[in-house]
Each structure stands twice: as C-alpha cells, then as structure tokens.
PDB file of N, CA, C and O in Angstrom:
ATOM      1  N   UNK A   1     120.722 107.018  67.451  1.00  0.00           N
ATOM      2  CA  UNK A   1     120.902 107.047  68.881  1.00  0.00           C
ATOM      3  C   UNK A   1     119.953 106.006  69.501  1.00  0.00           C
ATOM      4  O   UNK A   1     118.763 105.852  69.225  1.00  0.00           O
ATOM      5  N   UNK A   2     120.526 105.477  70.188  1.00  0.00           N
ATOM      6  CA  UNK A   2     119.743 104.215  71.144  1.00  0.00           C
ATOM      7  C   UNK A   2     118.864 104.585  71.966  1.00  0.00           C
ATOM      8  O   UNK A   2     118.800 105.801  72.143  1.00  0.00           O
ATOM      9  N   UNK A   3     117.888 103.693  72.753  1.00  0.00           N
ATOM     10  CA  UNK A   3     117.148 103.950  73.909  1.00  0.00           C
ATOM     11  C   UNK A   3     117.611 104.646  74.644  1.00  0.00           C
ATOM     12  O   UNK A   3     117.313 105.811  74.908  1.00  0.00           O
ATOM     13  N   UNK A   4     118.867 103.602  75.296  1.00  0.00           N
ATOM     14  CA  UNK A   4     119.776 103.907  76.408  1.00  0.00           C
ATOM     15  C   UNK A   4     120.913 105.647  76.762  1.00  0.00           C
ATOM     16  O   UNK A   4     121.132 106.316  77.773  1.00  0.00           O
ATOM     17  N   UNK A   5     121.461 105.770  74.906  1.00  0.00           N
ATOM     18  CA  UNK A   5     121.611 106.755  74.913  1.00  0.00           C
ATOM     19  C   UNK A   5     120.430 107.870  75.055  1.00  0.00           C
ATOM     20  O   UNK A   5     120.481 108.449  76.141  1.00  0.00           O
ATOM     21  N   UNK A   6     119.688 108.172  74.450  1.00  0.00           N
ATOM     22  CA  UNK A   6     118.377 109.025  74.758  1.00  0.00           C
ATOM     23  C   UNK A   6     117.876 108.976  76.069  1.00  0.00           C
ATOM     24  O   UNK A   6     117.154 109.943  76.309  1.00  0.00           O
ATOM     25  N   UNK A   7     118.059 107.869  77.380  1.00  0.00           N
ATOM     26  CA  UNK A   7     117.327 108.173  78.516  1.00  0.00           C
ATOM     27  C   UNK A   7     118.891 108.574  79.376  1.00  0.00           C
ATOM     28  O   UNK A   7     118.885 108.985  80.536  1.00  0.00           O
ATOM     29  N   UNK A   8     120.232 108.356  78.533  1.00  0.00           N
ATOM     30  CA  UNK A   8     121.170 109.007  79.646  1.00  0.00           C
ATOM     31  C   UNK A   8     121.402 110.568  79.315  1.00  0.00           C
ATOM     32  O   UNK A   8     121.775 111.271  80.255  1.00  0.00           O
ATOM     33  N   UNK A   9     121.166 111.308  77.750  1.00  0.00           N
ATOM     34  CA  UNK A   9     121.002 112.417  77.612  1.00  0.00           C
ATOM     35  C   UNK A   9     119.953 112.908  78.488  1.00  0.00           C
ATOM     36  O   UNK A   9     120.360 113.908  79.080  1.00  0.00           O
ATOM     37  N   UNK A  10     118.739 112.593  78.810  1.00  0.00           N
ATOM     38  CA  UNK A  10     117.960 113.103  78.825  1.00  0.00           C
ATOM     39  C   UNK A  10     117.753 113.610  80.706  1.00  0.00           C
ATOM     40  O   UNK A  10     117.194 114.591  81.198  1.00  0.00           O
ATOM     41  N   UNK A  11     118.482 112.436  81.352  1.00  0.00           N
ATOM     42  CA  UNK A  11     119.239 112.274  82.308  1.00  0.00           C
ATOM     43  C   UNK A  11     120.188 113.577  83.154  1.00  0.00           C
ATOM     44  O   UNK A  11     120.078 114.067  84.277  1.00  0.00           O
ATOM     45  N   UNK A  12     121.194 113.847  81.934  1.00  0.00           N
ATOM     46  CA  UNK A  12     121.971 114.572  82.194  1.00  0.00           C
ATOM     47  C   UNK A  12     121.671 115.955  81.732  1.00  0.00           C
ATOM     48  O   UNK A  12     122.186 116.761  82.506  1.00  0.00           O
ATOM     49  N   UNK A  13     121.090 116.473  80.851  1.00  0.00           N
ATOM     50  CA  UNK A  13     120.027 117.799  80.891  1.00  0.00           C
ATOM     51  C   UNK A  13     119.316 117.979  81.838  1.00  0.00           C
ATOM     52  O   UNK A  13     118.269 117.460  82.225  1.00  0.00           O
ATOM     53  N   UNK A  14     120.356 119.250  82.424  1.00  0.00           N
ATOM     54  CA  UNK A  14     119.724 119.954  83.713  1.00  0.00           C
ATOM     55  C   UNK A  14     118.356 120.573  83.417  1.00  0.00           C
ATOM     56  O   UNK A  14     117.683 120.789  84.426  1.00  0.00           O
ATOM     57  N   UNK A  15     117.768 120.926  82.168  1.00  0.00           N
ATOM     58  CA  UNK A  15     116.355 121.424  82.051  1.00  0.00           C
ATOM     59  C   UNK A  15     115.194 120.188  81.923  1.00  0.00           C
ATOM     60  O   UNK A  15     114.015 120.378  81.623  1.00  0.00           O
ATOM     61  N   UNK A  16     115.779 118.960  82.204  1.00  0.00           N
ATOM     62  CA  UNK A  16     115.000 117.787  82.042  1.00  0.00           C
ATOM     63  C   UNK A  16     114.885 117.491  83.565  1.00  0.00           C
ATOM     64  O   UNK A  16     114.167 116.535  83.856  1.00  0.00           O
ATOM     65  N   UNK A  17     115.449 118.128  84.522  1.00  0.00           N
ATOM     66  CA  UNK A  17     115.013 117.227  85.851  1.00  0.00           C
ATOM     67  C   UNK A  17     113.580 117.344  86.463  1.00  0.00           C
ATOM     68  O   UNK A  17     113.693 117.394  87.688  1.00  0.00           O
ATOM     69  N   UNK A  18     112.541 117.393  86.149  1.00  0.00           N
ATOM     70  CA  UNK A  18     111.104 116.958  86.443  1.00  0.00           C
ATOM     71  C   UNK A  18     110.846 116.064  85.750  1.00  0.00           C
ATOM     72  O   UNK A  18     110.471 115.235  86.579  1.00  0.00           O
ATOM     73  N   UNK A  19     110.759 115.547  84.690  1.00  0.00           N
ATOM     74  CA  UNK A  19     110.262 114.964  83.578  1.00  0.00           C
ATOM     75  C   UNK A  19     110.941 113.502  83.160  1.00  0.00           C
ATOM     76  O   UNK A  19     110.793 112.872  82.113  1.00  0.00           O
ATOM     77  N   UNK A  20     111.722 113.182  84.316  1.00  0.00           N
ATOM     78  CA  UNK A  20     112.208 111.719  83.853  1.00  0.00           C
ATOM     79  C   UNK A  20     111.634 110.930  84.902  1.00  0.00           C
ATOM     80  O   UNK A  20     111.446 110.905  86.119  1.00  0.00           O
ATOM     81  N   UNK A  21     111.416 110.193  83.658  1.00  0.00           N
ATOM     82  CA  UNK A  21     110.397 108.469  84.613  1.00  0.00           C
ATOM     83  C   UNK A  21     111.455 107.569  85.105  1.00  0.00           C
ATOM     84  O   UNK A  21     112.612 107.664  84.694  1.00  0.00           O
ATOM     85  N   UNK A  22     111.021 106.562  86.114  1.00  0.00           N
ATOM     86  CA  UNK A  22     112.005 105.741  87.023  1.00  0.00           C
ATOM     87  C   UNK A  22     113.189 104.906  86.134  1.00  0.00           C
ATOM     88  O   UNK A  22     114.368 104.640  86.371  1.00  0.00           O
ATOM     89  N   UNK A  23     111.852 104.494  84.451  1.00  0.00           N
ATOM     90  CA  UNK A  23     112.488 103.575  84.002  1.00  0.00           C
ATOM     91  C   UNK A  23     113.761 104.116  82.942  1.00  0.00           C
ATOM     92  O   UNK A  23     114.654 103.307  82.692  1.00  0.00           O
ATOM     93  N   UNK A  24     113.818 105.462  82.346  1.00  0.00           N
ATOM     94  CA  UNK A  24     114.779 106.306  81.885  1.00  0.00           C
ATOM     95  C   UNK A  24     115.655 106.296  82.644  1.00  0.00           C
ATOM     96  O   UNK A  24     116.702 105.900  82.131  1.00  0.00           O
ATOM     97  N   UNK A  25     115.776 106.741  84.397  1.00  0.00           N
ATOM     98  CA  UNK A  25     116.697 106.609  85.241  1.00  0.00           C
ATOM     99  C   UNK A  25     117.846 105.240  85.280  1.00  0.00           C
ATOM    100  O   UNK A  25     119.063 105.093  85.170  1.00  0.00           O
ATOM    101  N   UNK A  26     116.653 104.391  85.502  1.00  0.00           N
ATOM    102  CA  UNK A  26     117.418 103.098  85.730  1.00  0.00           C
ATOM    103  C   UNK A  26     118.215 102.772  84.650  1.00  0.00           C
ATOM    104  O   UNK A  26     119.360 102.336  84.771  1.00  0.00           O
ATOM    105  N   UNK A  27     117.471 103.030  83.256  1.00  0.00           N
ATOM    106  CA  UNK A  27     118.475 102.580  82.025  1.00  0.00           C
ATOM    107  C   UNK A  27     119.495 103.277  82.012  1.00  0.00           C
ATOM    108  O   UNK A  27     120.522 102.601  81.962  1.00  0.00           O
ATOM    109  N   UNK A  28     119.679 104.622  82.043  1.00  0.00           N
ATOM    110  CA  UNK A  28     120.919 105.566  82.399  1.00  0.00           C
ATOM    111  C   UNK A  28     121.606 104.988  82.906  1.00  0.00           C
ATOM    112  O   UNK A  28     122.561 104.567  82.253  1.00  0.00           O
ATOM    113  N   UNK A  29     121.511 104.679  84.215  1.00  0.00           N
ATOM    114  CA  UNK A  29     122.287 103.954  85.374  1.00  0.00           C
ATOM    115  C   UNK A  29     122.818 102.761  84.982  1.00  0.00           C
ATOM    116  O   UNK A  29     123.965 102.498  85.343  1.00  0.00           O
ATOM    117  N   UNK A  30     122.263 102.064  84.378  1.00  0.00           N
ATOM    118  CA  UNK A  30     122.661 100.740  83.714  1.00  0.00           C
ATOM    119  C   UNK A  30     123.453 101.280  82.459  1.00  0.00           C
ATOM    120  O   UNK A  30     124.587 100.811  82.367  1.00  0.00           O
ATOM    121  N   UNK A  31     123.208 101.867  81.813  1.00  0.00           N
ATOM    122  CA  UNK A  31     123.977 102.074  80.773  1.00  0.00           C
ATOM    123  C   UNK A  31     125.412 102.674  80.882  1.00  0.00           C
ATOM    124  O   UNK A  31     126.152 102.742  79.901  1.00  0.00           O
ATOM    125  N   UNK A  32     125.733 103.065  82.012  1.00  0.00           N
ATOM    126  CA  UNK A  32     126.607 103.734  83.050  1.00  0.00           C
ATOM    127  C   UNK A  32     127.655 103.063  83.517  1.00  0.00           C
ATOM    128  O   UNK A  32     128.719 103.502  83.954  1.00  0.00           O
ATOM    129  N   UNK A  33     127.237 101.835  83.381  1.00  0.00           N
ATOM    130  CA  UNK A  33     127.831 100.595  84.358  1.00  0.00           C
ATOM    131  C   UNK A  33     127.277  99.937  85.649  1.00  0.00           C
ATOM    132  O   UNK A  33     127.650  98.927  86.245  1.00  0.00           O
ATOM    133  N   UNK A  34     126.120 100.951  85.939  1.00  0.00           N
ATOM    134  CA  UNK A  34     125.507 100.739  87.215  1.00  0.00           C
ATOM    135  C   UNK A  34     125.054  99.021  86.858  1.00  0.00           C
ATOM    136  O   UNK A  34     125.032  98.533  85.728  1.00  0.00           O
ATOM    137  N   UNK A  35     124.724  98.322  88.115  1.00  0.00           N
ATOM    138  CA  UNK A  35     124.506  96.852  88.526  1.00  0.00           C
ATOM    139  C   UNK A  35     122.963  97.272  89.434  1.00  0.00           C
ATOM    140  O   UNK A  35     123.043  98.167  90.276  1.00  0.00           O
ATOM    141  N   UNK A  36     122.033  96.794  89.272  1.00  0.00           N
ATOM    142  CA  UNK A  36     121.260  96.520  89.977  1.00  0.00           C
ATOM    143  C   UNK A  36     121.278  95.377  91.399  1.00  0.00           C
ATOM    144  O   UNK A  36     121.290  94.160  91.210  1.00  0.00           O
ATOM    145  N   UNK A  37     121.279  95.865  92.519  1.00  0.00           N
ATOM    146  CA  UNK A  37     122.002  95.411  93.745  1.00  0.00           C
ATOM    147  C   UNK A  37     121.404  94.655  94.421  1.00  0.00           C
ATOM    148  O   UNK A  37     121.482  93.433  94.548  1.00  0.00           O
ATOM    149  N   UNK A  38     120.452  95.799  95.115  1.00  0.00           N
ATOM    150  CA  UNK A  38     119.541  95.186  95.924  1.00  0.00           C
ATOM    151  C   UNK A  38     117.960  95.905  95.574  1.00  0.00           C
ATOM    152  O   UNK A  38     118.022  96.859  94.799  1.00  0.00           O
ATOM    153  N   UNK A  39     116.818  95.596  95.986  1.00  0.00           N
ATOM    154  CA  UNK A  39     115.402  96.376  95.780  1.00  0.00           C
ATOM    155  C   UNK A  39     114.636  95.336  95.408  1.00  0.00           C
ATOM    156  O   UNK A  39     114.633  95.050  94.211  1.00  0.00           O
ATOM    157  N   UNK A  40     113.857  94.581  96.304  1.00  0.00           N
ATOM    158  CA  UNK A  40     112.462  94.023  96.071  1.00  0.00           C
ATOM    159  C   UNK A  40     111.402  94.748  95.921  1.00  0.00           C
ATOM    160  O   UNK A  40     110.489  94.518  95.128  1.00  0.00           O
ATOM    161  N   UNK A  41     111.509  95.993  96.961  1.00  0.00           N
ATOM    162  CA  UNK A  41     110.459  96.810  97.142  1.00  0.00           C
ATOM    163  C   UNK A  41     110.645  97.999  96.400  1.00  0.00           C
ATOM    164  O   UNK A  41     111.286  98.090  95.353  1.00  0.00           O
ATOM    165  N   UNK A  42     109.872  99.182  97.176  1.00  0.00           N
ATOM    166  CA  UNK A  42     109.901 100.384  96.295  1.00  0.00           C
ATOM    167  C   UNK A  42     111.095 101.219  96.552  1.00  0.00           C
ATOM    168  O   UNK A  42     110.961 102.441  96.626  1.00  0.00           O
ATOM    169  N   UNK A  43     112.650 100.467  96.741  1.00  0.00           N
ATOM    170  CA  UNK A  43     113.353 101.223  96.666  1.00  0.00           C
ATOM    171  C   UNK A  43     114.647 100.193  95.764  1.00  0.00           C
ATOM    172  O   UNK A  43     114.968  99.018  95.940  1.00  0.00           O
ATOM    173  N   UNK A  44     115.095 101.098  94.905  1.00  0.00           N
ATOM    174  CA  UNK A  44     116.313  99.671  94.082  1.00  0.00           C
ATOM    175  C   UNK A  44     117.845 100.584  94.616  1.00  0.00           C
ATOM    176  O   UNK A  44     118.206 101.752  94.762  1.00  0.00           O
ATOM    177  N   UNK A  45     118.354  99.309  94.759  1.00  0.00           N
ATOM    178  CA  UNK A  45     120.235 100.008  94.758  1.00  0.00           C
ATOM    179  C   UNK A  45     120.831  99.628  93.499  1.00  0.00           C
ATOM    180  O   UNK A  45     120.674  98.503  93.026  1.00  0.00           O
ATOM    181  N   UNK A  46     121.675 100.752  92.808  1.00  0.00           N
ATOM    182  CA  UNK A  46     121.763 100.316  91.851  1.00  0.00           C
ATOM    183  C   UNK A  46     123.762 100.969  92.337  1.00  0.00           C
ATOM    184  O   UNK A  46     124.082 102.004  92.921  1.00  0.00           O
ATOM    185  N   UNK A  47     124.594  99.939  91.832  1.00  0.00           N
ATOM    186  CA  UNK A  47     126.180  99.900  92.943  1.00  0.00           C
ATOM    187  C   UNK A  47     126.816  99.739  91.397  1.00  0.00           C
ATOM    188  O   UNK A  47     126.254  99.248  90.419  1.00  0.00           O
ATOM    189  N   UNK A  48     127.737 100.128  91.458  1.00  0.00           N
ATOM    190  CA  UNK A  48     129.111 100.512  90.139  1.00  0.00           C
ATOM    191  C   UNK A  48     130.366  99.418  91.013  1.00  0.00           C
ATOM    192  O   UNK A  48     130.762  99.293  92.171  1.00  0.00           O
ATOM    193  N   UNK A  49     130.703  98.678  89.467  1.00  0.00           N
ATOM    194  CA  UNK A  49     132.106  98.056  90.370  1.00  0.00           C
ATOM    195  C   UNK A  49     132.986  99.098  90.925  1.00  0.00           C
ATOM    196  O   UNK A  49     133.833  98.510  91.597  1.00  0.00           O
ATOM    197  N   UNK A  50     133.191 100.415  90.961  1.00  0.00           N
ATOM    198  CA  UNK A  50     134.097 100.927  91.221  1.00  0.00           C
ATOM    199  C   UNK A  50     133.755 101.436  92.990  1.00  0.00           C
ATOM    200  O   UNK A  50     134.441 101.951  93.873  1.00  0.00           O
ATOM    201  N   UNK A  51     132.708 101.090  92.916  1.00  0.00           N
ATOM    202  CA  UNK A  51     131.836 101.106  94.613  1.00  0.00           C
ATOM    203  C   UNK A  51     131.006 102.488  94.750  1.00  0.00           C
ATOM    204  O   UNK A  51     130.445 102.797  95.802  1.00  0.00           O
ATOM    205  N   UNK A  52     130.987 103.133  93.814  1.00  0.00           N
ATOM    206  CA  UNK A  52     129.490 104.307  93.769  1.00  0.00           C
ATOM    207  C   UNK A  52     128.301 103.527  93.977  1.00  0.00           C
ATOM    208  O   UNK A  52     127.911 102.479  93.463  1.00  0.00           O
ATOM    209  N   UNK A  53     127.857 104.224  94.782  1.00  0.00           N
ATOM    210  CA  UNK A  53     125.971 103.423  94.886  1.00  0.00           C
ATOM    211  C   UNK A  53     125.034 104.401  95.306  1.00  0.00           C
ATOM    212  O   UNK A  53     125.177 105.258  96.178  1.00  0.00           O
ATOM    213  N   UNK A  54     123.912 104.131  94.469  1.00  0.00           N
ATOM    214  CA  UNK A  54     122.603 105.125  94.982  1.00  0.00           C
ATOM    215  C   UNK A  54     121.092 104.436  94.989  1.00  0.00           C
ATOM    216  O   UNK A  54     120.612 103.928  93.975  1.00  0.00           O
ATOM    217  N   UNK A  55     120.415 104.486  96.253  1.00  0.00           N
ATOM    218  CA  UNK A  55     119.344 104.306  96.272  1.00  0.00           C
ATOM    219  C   UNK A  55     118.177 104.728  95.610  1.00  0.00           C
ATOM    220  O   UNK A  55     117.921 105.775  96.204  1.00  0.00           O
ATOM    221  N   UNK A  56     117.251 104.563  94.698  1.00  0.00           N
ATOM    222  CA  UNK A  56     116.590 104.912  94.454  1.00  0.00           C
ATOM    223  C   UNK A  56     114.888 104.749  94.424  1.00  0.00           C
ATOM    224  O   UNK A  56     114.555 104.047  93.470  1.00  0.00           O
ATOM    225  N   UNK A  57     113.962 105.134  95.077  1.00  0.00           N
ATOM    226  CA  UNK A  57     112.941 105.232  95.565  1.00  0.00           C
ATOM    227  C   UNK A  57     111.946 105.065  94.213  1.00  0.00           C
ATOM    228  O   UNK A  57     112.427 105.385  93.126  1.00  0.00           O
ATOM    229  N   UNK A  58     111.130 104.771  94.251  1.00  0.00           N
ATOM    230  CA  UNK A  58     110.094 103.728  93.391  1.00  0.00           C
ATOM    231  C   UNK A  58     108.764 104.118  93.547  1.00  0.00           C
ATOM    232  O   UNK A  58     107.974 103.202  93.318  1.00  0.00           O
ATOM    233  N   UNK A  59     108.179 105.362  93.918  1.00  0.00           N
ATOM    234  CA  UNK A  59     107.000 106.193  94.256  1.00  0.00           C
ATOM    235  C   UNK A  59     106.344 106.862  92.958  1.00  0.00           C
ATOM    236  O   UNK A  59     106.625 108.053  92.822  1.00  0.00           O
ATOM    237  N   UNK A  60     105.374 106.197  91.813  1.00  0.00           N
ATOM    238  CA  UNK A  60     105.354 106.606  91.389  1.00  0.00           C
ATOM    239  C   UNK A  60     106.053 106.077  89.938  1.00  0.00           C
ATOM    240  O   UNK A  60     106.868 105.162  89.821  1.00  0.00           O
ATOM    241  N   UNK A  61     105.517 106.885  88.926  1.00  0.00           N
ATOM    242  CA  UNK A  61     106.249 107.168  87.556  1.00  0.00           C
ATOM    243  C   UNK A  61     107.832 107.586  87.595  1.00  0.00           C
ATOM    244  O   UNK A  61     108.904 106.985  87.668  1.00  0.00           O
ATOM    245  N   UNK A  62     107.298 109.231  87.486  1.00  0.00           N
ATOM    246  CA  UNK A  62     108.418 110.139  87.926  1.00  0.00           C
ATOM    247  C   UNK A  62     109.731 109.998  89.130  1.00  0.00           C
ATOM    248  O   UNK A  62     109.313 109.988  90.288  1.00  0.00           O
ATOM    249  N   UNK A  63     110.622 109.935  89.033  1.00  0.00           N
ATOM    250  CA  UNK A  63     111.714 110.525  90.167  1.00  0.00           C
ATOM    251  C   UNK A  63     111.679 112.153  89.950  1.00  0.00           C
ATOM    252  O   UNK A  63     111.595 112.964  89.027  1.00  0.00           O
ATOM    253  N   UNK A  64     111.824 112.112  91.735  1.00  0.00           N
ATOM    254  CA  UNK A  64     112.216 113.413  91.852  1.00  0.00           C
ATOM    255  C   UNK A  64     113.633 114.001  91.982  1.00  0.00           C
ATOM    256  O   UNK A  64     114.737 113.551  92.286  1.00  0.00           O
ATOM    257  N   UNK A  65     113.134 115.202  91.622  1.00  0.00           N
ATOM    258  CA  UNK A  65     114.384 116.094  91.156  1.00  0.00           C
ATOM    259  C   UNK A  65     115.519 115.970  92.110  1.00  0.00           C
ATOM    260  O   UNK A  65     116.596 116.330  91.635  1.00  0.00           O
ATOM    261  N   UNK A  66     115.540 115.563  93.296  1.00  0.00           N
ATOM    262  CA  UNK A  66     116.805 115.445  94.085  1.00  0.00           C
ATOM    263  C   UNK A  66     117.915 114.563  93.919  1.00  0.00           C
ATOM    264  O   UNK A  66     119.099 114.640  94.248  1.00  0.00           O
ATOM    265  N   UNK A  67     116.778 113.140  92.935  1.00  0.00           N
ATOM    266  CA  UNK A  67     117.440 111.877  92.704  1.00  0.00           C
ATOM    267  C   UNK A  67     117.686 112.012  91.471  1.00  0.00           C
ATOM    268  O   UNK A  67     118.153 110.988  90.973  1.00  0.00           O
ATOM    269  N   UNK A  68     117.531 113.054  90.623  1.00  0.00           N
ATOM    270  CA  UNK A  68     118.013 112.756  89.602  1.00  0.00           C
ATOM    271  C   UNK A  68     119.782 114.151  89.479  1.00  0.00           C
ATOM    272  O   UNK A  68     120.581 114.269  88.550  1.00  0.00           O
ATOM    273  N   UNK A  69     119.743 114.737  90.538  1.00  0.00           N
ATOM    274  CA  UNK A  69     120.691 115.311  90.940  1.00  0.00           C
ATOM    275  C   UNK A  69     122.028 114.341  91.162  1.00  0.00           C
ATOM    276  O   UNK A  69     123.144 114.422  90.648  1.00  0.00           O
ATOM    277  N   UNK A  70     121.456 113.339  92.177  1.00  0.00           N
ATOM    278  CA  UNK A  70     122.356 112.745  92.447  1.00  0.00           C
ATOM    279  C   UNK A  70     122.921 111.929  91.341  1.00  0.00           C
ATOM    280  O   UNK A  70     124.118 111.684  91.194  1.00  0.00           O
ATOM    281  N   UNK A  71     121.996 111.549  90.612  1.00  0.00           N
ATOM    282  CA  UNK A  71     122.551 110.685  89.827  1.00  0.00           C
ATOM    283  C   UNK A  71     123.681 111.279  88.733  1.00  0.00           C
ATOM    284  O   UNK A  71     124.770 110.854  88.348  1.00  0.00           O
ATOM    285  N   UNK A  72     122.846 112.524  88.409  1.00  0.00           N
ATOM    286  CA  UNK A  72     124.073 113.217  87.605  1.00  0.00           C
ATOM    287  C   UNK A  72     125.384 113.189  88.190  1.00  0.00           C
ATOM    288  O   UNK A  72     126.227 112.584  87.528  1.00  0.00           O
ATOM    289  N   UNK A  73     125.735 113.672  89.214  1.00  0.00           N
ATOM    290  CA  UNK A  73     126.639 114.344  90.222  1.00  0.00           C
ATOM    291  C   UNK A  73     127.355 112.779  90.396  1.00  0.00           C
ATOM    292  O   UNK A  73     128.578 112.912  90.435  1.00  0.00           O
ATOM    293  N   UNK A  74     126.897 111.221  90.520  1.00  0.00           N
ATOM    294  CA  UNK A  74     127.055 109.968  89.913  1.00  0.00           C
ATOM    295  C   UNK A  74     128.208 110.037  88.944  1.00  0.00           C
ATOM    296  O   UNK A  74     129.426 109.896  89.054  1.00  0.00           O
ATOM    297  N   UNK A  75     127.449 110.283  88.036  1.00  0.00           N
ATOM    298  CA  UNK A  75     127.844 109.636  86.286  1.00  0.00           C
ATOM    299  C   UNK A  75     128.748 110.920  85.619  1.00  0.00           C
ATOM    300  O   UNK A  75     129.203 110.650  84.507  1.00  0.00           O
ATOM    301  N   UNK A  76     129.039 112.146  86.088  1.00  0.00           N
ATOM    302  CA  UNK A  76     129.834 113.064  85.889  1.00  0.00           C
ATOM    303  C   UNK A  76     131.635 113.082  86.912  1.00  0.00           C
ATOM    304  O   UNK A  76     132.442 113.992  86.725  1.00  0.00           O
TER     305      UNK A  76
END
C-alpha cells in the first residue's frame, strides 16, 4: 500500500478524525483527483474537474475535525 493510499484510508476512518495532519489531507485530496487551486496563504483550495471544491485552512499541523468531515462527505 502506498503513501497516498494510507493517508486516503486514514482519511476516510471515521475513528481517525483528530489525528490527521494537513499534509495526509492534502495527499488524499490529490490522490482523489483533487487539483490544488488557489492558497498562498494559510488557506489552500483544492477544486476536482468535476467542480467539487473545498477550502482548507493551514493552522497548524493537525486539521480539524469539521474539515476532515467535509472532505469525506467530498470523496464519498
């Protein structure tokens, strides 16, 4: 199993939502199909050709549990 696979499992385990770092997220997302959009700063858009898009906030290691909700609710 790959990086990418291991940070989108880990992603999508609902008993994992405290415990994932920004950069697990983003690879998920990328591994997903997600495109990195827009984000200089501490927030990145990460947009799907199919036109799904989610902001994601850059505070930190960790994302929080709301954003990693969404992202599931995303990629499902």
């Amino acid at each position: 199993m790959s990086k990418a696979d291991k940070a989108l499992a880990k992603v999508m385990d609902p008993a994992k939502t405290r415990n994932v770092s920004f950069g697990e997220a983003t690879t998920a997302l990328e591994r997903a199909g997600f495109i990195r959009d827009l984000g200089s700063g501490s927030h990145q858009v990460y947009r799907h050709p199919d036109g799904r898009r989610i902001c994601i906030p850059r505070h930190g290691n960790e994302i929080k549990p709301a954003y990693i909700k969404q992202i599931r609710e995303l990629l499902t």
